[in-house]
C-alpha positions as CSV (number, residue, x, y, z in Angstrom):
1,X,40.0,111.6,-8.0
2,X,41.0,115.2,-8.4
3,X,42.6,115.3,-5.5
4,X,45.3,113.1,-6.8
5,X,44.9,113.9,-10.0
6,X,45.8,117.6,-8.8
7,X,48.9,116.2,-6.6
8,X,50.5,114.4,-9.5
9,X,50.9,117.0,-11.6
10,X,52.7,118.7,-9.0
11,X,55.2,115.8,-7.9
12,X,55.5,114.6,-11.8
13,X,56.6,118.3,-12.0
14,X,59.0,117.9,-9.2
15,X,60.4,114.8,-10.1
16,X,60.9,116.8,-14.0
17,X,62.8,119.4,-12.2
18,X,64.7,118.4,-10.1
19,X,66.3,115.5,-13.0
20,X,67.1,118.7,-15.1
21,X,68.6,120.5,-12.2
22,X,70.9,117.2,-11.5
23,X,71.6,115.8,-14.5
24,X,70.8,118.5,-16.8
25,X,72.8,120.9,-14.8
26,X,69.9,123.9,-15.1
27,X,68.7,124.9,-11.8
28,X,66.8,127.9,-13.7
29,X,64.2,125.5,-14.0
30,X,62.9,126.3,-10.8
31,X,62.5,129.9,-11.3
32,X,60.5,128.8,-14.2
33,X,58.4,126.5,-12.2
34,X,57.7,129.2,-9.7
35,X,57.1,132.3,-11.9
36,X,54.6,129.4,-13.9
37,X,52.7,129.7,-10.5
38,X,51.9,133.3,-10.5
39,X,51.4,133.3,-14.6
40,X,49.0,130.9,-14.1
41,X,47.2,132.6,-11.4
42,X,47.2,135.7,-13.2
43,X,45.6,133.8,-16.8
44,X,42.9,132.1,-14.4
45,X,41.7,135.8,-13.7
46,X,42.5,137.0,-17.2
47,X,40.2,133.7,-18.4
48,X,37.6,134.4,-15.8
49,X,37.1,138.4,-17.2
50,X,36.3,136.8,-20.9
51,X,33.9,134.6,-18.8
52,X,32.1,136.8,-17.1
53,X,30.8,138.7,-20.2
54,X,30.0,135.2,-21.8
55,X,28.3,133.6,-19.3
56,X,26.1,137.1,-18.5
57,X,25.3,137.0,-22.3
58,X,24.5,133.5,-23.2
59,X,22.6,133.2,-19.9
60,X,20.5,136.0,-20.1
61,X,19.6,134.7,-24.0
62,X,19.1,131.3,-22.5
63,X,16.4,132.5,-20.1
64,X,14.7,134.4,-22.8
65,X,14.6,130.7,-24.4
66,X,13.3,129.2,-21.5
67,X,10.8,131.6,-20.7
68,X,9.4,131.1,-24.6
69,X,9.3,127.4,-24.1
70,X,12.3,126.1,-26.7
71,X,13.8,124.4,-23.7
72,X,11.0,122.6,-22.6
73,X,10.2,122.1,-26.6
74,X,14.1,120.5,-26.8
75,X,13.4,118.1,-23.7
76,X,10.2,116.8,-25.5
77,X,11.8,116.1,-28.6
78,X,14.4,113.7,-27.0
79,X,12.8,112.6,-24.0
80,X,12.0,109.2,-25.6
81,X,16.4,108.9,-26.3
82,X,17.2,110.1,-22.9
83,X,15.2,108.2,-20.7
84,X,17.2,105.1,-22.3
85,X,20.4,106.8,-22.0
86,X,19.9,109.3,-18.8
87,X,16.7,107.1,-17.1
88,X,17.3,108.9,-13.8
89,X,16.4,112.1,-16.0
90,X,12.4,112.6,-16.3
91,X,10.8,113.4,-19.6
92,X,10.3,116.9,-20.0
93,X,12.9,117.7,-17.7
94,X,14.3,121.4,-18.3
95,X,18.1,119.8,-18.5
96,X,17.3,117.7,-21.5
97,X,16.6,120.2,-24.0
98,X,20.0,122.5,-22.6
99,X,21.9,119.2,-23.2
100,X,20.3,119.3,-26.8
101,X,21.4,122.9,-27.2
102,X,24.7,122.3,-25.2
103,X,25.5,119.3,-28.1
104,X,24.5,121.6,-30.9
105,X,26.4,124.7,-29.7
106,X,29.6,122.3,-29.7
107,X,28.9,120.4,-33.2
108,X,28.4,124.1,-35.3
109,X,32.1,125.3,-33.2
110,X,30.0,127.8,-30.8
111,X,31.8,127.3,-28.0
112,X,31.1,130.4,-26.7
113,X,27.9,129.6,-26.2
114,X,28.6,126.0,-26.0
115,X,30.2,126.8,-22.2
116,X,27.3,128.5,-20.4
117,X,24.7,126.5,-22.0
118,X,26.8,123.5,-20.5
119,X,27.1,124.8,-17.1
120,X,23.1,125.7,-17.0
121,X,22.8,121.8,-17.8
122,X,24.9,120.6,-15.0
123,X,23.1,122.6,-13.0
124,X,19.7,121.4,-13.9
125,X,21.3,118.0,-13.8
126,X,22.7,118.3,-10.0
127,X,19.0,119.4,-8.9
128,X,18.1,115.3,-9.8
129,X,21.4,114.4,-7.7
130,X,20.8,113.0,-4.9
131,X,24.4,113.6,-3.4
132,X,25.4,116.9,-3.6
133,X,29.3,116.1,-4.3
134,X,29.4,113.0,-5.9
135,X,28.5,112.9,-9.7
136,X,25.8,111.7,-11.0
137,X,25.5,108.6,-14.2
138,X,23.9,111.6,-16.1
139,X,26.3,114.1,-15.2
140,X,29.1,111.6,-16.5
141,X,27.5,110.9,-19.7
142,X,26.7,114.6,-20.3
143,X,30.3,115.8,-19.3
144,X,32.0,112.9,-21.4
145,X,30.0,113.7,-24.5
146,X,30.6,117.0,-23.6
147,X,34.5,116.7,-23.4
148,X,34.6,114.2,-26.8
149,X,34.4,117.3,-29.2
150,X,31.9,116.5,-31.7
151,X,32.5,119.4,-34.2
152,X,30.7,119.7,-37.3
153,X,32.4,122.9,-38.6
154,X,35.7,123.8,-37.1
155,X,35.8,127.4,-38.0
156,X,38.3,128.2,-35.8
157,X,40.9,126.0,-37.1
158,X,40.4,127.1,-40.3
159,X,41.0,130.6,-38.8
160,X,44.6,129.7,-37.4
161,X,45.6,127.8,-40.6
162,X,44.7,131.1,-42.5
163,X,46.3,133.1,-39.9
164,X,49.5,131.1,-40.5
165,X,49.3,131.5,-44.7
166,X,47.9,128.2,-45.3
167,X,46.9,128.0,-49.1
168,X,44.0,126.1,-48.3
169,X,42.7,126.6,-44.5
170,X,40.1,124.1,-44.9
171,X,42.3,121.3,-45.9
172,X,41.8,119.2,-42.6
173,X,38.0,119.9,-42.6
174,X,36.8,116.1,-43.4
175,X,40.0,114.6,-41.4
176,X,38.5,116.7,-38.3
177,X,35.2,115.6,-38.8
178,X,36.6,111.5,-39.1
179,X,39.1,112.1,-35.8
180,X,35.9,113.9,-34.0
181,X,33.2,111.0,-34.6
182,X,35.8,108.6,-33.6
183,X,36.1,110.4,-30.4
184,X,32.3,110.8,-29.6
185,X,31.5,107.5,-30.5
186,X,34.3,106.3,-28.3
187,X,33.0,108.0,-25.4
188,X,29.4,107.4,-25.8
189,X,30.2,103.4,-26.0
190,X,33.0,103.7,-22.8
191,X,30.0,105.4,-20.6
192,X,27.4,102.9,-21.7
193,X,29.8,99.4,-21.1
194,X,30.6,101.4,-17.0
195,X,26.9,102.0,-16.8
196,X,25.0,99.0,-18.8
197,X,23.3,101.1,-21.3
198,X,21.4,99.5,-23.6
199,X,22.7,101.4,-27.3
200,X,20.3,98.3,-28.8
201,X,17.2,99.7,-27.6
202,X,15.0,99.9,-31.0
203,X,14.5,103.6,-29.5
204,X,18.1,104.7,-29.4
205,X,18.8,102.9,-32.6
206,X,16.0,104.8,-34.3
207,X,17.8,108.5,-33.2
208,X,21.0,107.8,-33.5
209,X,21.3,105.4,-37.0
210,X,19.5,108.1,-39.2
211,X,21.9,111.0,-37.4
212,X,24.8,108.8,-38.4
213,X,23.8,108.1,-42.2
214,X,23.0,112.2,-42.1
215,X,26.5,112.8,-41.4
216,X,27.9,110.4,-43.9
217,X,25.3,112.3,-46.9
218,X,26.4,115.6,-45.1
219,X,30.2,114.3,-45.9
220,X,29.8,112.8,-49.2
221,X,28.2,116.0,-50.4
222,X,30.8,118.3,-48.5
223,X,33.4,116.0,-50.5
224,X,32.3,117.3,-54.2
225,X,32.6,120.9,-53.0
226,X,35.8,122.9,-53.7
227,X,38.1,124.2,-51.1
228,X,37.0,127.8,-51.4
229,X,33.7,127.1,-51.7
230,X,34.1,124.8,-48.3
231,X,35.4,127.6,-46.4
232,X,33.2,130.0,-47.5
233,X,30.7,127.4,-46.1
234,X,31.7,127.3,-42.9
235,X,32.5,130.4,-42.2
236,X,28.7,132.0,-43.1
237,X,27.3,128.9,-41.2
238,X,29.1,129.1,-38.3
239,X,28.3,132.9,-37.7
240,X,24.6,132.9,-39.5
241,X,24.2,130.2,-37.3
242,X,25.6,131.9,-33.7
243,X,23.2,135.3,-34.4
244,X,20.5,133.0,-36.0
245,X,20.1,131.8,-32.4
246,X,20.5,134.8,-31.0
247,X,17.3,136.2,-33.3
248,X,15.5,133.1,-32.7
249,X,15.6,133.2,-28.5
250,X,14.3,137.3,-29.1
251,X,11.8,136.2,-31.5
252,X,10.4,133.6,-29.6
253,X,10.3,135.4,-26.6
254,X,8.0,138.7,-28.1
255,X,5.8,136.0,-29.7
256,X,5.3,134.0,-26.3
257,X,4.8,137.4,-24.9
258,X,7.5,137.2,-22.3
259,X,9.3,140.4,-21.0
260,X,12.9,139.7,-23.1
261,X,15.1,142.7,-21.4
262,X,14.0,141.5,-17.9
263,X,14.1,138.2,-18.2
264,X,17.7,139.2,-19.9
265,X,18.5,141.3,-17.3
266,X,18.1,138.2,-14.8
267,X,19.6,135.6,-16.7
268,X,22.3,137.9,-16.7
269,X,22.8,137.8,-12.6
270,X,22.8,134.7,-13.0
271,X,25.3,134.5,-15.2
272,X,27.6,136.5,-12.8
273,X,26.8,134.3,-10.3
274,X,28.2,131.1,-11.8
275,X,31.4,132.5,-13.3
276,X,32.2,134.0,-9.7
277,X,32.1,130.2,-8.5
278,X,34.7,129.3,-11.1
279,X,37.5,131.6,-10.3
280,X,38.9,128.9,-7.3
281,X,39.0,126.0,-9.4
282,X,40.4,127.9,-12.7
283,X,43.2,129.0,-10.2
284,X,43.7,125.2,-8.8
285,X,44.0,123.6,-12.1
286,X,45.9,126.4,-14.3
287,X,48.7,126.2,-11.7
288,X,49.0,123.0,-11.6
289,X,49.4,122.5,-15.5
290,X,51.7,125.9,-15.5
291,X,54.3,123.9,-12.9
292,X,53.6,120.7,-15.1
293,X,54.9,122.2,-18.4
294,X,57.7,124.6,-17.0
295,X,59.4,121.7,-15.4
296,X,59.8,120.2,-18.9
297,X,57.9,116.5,-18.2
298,X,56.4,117.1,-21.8
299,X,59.7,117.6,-23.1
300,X,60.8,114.1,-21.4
301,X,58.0,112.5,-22.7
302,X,58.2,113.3,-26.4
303,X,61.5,112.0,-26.3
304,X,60.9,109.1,-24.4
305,X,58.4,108.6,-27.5
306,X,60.4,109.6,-30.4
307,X,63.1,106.9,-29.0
308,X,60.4,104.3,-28.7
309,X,58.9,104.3,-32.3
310,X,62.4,104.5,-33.5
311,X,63.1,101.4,-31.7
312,X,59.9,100.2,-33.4
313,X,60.9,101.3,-36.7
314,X,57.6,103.5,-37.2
315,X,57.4,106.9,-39.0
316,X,58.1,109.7,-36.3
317,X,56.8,112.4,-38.5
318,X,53.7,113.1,-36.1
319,X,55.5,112.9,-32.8
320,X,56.1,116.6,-33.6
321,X,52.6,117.1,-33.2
322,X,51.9,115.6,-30.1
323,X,53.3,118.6,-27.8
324,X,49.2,120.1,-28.6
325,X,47.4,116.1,-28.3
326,X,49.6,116.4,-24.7
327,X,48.9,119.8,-23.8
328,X,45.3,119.5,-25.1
329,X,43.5,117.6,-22.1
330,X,44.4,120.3,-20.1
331,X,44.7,124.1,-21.2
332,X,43.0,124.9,-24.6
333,X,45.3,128.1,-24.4
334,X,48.4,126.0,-24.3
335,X,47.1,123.5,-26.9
336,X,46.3,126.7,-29.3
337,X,50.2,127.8,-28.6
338,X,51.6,124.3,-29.3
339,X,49.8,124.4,-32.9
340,X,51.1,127.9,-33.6
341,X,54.4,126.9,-33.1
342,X,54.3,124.0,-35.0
343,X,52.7,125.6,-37.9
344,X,55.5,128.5,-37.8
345,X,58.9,126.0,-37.2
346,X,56.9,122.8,-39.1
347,X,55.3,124.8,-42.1
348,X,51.8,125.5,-42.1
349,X,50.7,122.6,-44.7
350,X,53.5,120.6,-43.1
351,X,52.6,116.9,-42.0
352,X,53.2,117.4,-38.2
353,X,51.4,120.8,-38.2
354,X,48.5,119.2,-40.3
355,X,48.1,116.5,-37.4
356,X,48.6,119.1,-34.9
357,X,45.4,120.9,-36.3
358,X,43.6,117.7,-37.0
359,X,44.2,117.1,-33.4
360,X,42.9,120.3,-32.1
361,X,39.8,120.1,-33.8
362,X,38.5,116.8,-32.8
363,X,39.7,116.8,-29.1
364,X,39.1,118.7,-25.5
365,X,40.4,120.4,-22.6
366,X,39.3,117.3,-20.2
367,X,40.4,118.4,-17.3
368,X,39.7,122.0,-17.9
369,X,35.7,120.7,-18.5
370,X,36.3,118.9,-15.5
371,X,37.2,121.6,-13.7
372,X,35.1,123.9,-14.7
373,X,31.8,122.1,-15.2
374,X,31.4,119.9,-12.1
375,X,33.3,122.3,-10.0
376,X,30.3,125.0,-10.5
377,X,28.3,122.5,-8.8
378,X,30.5,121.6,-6.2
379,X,31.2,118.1,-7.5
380,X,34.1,116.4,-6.1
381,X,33.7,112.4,-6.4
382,X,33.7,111.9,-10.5
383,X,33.7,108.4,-10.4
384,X,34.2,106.6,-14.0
385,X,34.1,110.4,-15.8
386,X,37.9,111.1,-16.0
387,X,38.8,107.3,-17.5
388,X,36.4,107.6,-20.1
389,X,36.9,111.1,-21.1
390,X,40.5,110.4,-21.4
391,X,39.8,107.0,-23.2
392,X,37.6,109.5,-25.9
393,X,40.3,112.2,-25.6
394,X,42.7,109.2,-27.1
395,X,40.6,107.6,-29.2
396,X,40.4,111.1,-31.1
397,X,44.0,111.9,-31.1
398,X,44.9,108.2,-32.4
399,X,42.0,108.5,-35.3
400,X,43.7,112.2,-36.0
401,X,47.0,110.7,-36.5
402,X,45.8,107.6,-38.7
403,X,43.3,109.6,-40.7
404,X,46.1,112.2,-41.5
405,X,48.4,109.5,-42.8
406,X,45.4,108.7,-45.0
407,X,44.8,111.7,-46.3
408,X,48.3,113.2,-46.4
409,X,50.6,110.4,-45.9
């Protein structure tokens, strides 16, 4: 599958180029498609130095947690859920409770430690594969949870918004937080019709109906808050929360008695270890996306949009938003530009640049999780993962759209 997923992009490009070098009349574009090449190559190493103190960080912490127990703690917690939903997975299993920690990491907007938590999971989870490059059902479910952005508090959106001047940052907190259910649920159901799951089971009912009448009380109360009070919210929460852990793993380590700065210190090398193993797939996929958008395709296919919905009659106001919902699958860099722009040339509270960070907060790099996640473990065959995280990655961007027209329509 990535194998021709990887071709296309470069042949769409191609194809992209060589219509604006013919018809266009602009045979610069090919300087831009080959300078896009070495960029990209040089952002991949760029990417991989922010990496490399992450992952030593957050996977020496994570084997102070081990060590102490929470992992194992985590695993026991939802083993009864995940041996409906991962039954290949056996209760207790280390890679159930960094799944857990993996899912909350994401929902609080952690994704720095959301990333290397992640990775330790798929790891755990190929030691259960049988085949060593051919995904497993878990590793699917995992990575298409994983890439369906369930965000509780999107800190960093509200960061660009008030970078940008937006009177109100957290204006598109509770359209995020609609768009990003959508989103999950989407992928948890696409996963569980390709692999038979039964979502029915008394068991899974009984964890996942309370966590969803949680979020709507957690939304209904978030709703009588004021703006300022909202982002003063998230904000605290989203850091108290990121040192909290960070406390909590040292704690629990000196109270388990376990030896925190060596354990650290080999969590650490391990840490190195994985994000030397990314560097070759960073520099595969980056290219490929760089050559994809200096050849202009997206260009060709927001027009090719904007002409069909007028056709159609509909509102075009949002097609201006959909350079970041195209971009967004695969670079989160080039996702973040596209919203930038469109807040500076749109207006930040504009309606486009409203979607546009509605988008970004309840969608993921897919093939950049793709990438990056199965390719530390030498997975090549993903089977079903790529339909269905696409088919989540839409389903977000579509509820992001309609919600927006709900809210500021």
């Amino acid at each position: 599958m990535l194998n021709g997923l990887w071709l296309s992009f470069f042949m769409v490009a191609a194809v992209a180029g060589l219509s604006r070098w013919l018809i266009g009349d602009d045979p610069a574009v090919f300087a831009a498609m080959v300078e896009s090449l070495f960029a990209m190559a040089k952002l991949s190493v760029d990417v991989m130095i922010l990496l490399f103190g992450t992952l030593t960080l957050w996977l020496g912490l994570l084997r102070i947690a081990e060590k102490a127990g929470l992992v194992e703690a985590l695993a026991r917690l939802l083993g009864p859920l995940f041996a409906r939903l991962m039954p290949e997975v056996p209760r207790g299993h280390p890679a159930l409770g960094l799944i857990t920690m993996n899912f909350a990491a994401n929902g609080l907007g952690l994704d720095n430690a959301a990333t290397p938590i992640g990775l330790k999971a798929m790891r755990a989870l190929q030691e259960l594969n049988p085949s060593s490059t051919t995904a497993s059902n878990a590793q699917i479910l995992f990575l298409v949870l994983n890439a369906s952005s369930l965000t509780l508090l999107p800190v960093t959106i509200f960061m660009y918004r008030a970078q940008q001047g937006a009177e109100d940052p957290t204006l598109v907190f509770l359209p995020i937080l609609l768009a990003t259910s959508a989103s999950s649920l989407v992928g948890l159901l696409s996963v569980a019709f390709m692999q038979r799951l039964r979502l029915w089971d008394p068991v899974v009912l009984a964890y996942l109906l309370p966590g969803a009448a949680l979020l709507g009380l957690f939304m209904a109360v978030l709703g009588t808050m004021s703006a300022t009070a909202l982002g003063a919210l998230s904000s605290l929460t989203g850091n108290l929360t990121l040192f909290g852990i960070i406390v909590l793993f040292l704690l629990l380590g000196a109270l388990k008695k376990v030896p925190i700065y060596e354990e650290f210190i080999e969590g650490a090398k391990e840490g190195f270890d994985v994000a030397k193993s990314l560097l070759p797939y960073l520099v595969a996929m980056l290219c490929a996306i760089g050559v994809l958008r200096a050849s202009g395709a997206l260009d060709f296919g927001l027009d090719g949009i904007r002409w069909l919905l007028d056709m159609l009659g509909w509102d075009t106001r949002f097609v201006e938003a959909l350079p970041t919902a195209m971009v967004k699958p695969f670079s989160g860099s080039a996702a973040r530009a596209m919203l930038i722009e469109t807040m500076q040339s749109q207006g930040v509270d504009s309606f486009p640049a409203l979607v546009a960070a509605t988008v970004q907060g309840s969608t993921e790099t897919t093939f950049y999780v793709l990438a990056v996640y199965f390719g530390a473990v030498g997975i090549q065959r993903v089977r079903h993962a790529v339909g269905c995280a696409l088919l989540a990655e839409f389903a977000g961007v579509v509820a992001a759209i309609s919600v927006c027209y709900w809210f500021f329509g």
